[in-house]
C-alpha positions as CSV (number, residue, x, y, z in Angstrom):
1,X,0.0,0.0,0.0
2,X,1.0,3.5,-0.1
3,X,3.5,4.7,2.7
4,X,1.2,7.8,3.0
5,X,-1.6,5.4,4.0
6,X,0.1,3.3,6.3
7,X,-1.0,5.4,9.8
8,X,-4.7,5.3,8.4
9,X,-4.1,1.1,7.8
10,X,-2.7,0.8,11.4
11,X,-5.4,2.6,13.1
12,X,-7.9,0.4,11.0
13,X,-6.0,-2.6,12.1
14,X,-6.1,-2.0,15.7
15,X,-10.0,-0.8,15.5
16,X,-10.4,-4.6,14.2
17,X,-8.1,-5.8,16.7
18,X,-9.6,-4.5,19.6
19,X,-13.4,-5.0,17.7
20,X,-13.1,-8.4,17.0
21,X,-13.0,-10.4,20.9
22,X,-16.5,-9.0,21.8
23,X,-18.1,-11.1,19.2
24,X,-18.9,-14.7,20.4
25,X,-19.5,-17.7,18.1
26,X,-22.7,-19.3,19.4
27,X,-22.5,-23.1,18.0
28,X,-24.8,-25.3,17.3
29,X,-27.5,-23.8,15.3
30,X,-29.2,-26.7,13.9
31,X,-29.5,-28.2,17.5
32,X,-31.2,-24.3,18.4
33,X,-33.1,-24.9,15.0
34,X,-34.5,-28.5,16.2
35,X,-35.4,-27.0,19.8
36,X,-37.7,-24.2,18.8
37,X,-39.4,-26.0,16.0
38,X,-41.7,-26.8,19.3
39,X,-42.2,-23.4,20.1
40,X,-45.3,-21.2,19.4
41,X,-45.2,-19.7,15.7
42,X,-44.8,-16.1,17.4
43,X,-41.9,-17.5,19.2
44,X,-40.5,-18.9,16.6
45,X,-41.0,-15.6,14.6
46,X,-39.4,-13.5,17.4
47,X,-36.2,-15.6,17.7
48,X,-35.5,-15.6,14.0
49,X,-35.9,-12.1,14.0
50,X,-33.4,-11.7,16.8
51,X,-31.1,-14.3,15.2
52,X,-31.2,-12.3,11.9
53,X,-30.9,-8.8,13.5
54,X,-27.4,-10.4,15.4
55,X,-25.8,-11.6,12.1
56,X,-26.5,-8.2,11.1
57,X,-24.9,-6.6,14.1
58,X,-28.2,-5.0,14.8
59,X,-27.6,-5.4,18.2
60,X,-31.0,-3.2,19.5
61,X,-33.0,-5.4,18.0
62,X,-31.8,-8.3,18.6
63,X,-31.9,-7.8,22.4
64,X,-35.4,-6.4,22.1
65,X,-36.0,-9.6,19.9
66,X,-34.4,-12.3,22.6
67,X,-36.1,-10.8,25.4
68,X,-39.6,-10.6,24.0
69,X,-39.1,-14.1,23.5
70,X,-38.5,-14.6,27.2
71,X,-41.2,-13.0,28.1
72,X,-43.5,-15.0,25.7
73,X,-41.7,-18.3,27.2
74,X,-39.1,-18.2,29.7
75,X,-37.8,-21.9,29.6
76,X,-37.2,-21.9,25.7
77,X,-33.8,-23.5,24.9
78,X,-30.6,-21.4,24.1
79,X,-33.0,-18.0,24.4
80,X,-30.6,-16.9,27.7
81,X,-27.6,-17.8,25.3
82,X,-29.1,-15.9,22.4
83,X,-29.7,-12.8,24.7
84,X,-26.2,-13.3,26.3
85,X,-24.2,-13.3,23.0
86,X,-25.8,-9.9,22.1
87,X,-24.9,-8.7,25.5
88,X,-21.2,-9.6,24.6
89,X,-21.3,-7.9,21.6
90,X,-22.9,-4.9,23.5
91,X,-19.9,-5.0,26.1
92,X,-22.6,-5.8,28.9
93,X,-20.2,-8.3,29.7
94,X,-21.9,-9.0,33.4
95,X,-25.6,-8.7,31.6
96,X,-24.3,-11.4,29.0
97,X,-22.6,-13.8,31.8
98,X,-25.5,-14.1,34.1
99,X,-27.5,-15.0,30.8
100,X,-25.0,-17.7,30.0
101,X,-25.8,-19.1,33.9
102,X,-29.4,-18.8,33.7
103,X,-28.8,-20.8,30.7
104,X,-27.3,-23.3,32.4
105,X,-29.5,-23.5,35.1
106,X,-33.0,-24.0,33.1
107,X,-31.1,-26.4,30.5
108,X,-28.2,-28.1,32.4
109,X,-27.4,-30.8,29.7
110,X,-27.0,-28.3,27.1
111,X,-22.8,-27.5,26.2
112,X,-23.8,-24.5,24.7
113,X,-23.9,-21.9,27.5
114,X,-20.8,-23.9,29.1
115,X,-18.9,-23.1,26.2
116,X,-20.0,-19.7,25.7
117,X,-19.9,-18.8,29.2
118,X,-16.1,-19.9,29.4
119,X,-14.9,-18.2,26.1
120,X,-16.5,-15.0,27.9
121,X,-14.5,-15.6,31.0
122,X,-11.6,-16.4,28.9
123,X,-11.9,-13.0,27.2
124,X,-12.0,-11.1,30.6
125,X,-9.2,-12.8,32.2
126,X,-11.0,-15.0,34.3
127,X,-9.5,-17.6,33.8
128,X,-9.9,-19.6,37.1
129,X,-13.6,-19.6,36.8
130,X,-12.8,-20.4,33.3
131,X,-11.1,-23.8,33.9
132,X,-14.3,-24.5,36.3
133,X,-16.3,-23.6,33.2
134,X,-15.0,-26.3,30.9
135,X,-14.7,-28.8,33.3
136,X,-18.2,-28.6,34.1
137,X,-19.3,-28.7,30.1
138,X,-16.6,-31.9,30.3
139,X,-18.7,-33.5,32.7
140,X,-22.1,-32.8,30.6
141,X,-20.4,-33.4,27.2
142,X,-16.9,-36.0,27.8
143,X,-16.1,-35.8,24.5
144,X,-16.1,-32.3,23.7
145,X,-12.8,-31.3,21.7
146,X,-12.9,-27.5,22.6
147,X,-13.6,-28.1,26.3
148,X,-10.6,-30.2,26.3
149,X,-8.0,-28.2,24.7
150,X,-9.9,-24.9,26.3
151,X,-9.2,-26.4,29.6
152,X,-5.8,-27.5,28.4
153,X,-4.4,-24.3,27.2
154,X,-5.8,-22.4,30.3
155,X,-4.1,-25.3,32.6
156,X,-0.5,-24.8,30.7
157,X,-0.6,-20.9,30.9
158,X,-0.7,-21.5,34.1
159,X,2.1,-23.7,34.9
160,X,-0.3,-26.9,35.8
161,X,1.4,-28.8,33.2
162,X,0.8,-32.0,34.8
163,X,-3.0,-31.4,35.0
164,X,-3.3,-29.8,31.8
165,X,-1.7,-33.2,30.3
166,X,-4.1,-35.6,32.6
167,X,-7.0,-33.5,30.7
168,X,-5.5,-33.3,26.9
169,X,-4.2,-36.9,27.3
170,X,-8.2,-38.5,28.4
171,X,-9.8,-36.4,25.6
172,X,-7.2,-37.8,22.8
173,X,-8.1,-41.4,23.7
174,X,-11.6,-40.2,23.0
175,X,-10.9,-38.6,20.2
176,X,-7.4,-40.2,18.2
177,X,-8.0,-38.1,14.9
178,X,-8.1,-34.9,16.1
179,X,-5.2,-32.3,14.9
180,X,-5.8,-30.3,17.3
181,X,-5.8,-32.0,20.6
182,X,-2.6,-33.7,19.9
183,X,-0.8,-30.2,19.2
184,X,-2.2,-28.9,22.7
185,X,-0.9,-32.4,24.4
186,X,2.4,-31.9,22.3
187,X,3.0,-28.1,23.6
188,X,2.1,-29.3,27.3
189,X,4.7,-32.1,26.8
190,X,7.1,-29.7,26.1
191,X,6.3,-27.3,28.8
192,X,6.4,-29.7,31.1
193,X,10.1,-30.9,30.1
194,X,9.0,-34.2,28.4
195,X,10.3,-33.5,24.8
196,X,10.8,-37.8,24.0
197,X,7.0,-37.1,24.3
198,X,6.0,-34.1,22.7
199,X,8.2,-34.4,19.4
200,X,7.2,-37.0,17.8
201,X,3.3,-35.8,18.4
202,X,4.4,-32.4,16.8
203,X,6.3,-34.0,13.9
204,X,3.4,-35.9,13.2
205,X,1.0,-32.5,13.1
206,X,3.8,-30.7,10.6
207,X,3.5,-33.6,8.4
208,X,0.2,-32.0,7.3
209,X,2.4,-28.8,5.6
210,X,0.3,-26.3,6.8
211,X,2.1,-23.3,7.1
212,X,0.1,-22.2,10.2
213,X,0.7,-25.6,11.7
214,X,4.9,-25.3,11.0
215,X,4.7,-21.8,12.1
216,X,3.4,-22.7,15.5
217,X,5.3,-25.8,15.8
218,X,8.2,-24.2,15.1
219,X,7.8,-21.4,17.4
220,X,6.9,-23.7,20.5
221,X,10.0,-26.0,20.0
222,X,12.2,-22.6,19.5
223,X,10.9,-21.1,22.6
224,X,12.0,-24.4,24.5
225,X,15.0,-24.6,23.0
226,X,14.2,-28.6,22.1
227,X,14.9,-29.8,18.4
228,X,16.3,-26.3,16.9
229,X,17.0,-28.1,13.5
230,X,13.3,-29.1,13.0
231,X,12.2,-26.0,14.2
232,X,14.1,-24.4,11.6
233,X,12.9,-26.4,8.8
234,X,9.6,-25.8,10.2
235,X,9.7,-22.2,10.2
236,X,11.8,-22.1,7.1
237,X,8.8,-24.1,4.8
238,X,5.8,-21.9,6.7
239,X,7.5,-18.7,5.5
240,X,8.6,-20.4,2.2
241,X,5.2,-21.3,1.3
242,X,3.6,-17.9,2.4
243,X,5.3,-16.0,0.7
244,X,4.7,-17.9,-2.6
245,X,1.0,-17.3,-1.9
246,X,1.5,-13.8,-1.6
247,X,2.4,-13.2,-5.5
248,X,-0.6,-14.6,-6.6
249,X,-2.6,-11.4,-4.9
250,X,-2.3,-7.8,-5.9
251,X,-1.3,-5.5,-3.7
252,X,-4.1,-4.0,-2.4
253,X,-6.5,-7.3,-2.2
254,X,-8.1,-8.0,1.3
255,X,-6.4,-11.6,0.6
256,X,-3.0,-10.2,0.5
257,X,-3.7,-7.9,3.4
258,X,-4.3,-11.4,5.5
259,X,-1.0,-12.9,3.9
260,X,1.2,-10.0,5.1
261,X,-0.2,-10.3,8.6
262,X,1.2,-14.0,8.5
263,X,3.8,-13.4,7.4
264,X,5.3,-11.0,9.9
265,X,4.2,-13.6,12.5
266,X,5.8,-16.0,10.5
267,X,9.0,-14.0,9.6
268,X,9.4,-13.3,13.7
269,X,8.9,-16.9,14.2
270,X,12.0,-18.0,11.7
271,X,13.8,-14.8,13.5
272,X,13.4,-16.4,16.6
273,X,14.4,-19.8,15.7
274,X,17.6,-18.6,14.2
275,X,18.1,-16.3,17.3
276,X,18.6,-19.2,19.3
277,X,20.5,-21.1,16.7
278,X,23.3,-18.0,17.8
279,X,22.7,-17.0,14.0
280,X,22.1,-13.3,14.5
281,X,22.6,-11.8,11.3
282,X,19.8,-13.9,9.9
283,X,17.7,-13.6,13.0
284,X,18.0,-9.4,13.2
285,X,17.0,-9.6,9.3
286,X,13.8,-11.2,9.7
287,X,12.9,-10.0,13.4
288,X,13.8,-6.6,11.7
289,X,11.4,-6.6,8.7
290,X,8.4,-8.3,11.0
291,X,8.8,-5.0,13.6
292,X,9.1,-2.6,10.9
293,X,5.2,-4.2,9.8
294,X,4.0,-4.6,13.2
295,X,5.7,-3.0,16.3
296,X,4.4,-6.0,18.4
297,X,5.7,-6.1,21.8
298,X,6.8,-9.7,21.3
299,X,8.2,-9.0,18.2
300,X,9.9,-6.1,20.0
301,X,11.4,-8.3,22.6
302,X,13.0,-11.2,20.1
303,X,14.7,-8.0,18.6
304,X,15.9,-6.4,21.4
305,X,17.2,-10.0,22.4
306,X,19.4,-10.3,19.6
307,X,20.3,-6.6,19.7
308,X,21.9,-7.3,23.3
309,X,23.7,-10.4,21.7
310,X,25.3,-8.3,19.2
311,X,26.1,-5.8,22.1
312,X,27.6,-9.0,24.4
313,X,29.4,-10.5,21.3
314,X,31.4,-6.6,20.5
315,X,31.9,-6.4,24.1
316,X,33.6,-9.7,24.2
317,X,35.3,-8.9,21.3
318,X,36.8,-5.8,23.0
319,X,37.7,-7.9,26.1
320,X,39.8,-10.6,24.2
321,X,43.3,-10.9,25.7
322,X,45.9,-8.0,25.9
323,X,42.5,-5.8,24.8
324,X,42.6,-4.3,28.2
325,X,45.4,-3.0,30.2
326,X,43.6,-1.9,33.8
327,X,40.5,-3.1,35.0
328,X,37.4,-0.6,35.3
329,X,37.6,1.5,38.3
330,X,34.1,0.5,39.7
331,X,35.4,-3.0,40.3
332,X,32.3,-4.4,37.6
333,X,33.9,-6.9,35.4
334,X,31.0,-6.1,32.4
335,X,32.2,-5.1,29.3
336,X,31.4,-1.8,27.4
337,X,28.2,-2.1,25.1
């Protein structure tokens, strides 16, 4: 794009950024479809209105729309949910969570307020009552994927390694095909120090060549410091393959918008890994070009990292024998940056 557009692009970006965590996928629509076929034709009426009215981000009338429907009949399935999503969306974030519970309480076998109410915890750092969240939608629904690695991911941010891979480990058994439980197990593996156990679950994901899937990969094993010459390869075929996408878009497509956002993730994941290969030419090259596009604080920080390797490596440098004559007066044995 234009340089003299670029401040307009990054406030756009970071309106979407900071727009898009107040919306809240609410699953299952055939099963909400099947439930109100038994309500009353005005009912029925109501609730489509409100479901249309959301999916337009009319979010007036869709509240008006869900709560009419509660007052025509309190107990109808997923109505609390409905009116709690819009809530979300509205930033009523207590309204929409006590909607979620009454949810639960008048339908307690139904995962979808679980669910919901957990990604709305998730989203206002709450994430003890989180974890209690998805354990209870485990306990209604055993096999539910997204409970499982919800519960998982919330367990390894917080250090609980060991429970987090009790929880991931029970719902792969359950479910042995799915991708993405055995990349959650894999990352608590490693987390948790046990990388005979979490490589070869990793290597099997990356065999599926997606470059989001070797991006991550690559970035989790770099981060731990565990296989460094997979990780590069990793990183090495996700950025590869992105940026072979990106020449079949022009340059001011919405698709090639999304590409260059991957790809500064990408290129600061390939920085990384080559940062803690100790090859810091490479790794300043590509950490460089990823915070010239983004100014992420983690980006940031892998930069400044190799910056103050550089600095240690000159200082050394300066410190080799007969480089010196006196020691520093302040006693600190450190060497000039």
């Amino acid at each position: 794009m234009p340089l003299t557009e670029w401040d307009a692009y990054r406030k756009f970006g970071k309106s979407v950024a900071d727009d898009e965590d107040t919306w809240i996928a609410l699953n299952g629509r055939d099963e909400i479809s099947a439930e109100t076929a038994v309500a009353s034709p005005e009912v029925k009426r109501l609730f489509q209105e409100g479901v249309d009215a959301m999916d337009k981000r009319d979010l007036i009338a869709a509240a008006e729309a869900f709560r009419h429907v509660l007052e025509l009949d309190p107990s109808l399935p997923n109505a609390h949910s409905s009116l709690g999503v819009v809530y979300m969306m509205q930033n009523r974030a207590e309204d929409g969570i006590s909607e979620f519970r009454k949810e639960e309480q008048a339908h307690p076998n139904n995962p979808i307020p679980y669910e919901a109410l957990a990604q709305a915890l998730m989203q206002l750092h709450r994430n003890d009552e989180a974890m209690e969240q998805w354990r209870r939608l485990l306990k209604v629904e055993p096999t539910n994927r997204d409970a499982a690695i919800g519960l998982g991911a919330l367990l390894t941010n917080a250090k609980k390694y060991s429970e987090a891979i009790s929880v991931l480990e029970s719902a792969a058994k359950l479910s042995t095909d799915s991708e993405a439980l055995q990349t959650s197990l894999g990352y608590a593996y490693l987390k948790n120090g046990q990388s005979d156990m979490a490589v070869p679950l990793l290597e099997k994901v990356a065999q599926s060549s997606k470059p989001e899937n070797l991006n991550n990969i690559a970035y989790e094993l770099a981060d731990a410091n565990v296989d460094l010459d997979k990780a590069l390869a990793y990183a090495e075929k996700a950025v590869e393959q992105t940026e072979a996408q990106s020449l079949l878009f022009g340059a001011s497509s919405t698709e090639s918008l999304k590409i260059v956002r991957q790809l500064v993730a990408y290129w600061d994941t390939l920085g990384w890994v080559y940062f803690r290969h100790a090859d810091l030419g490479k790794a300043e090259s590509y950490l460089r070009a990823a915070w010239d596009l983004s100014q992420s604080a983690v980006i940031g920080d892998h930069l400044a990292q190799v910056y103050e390797r550089q600095a240690e490596a000159r200082g050394r440098a300066h410190l080799s024998p007969g480089a010196v004559s006196s020691p520093r007066k302040s006693g600190r044995n450190s060497p000039p940056l």
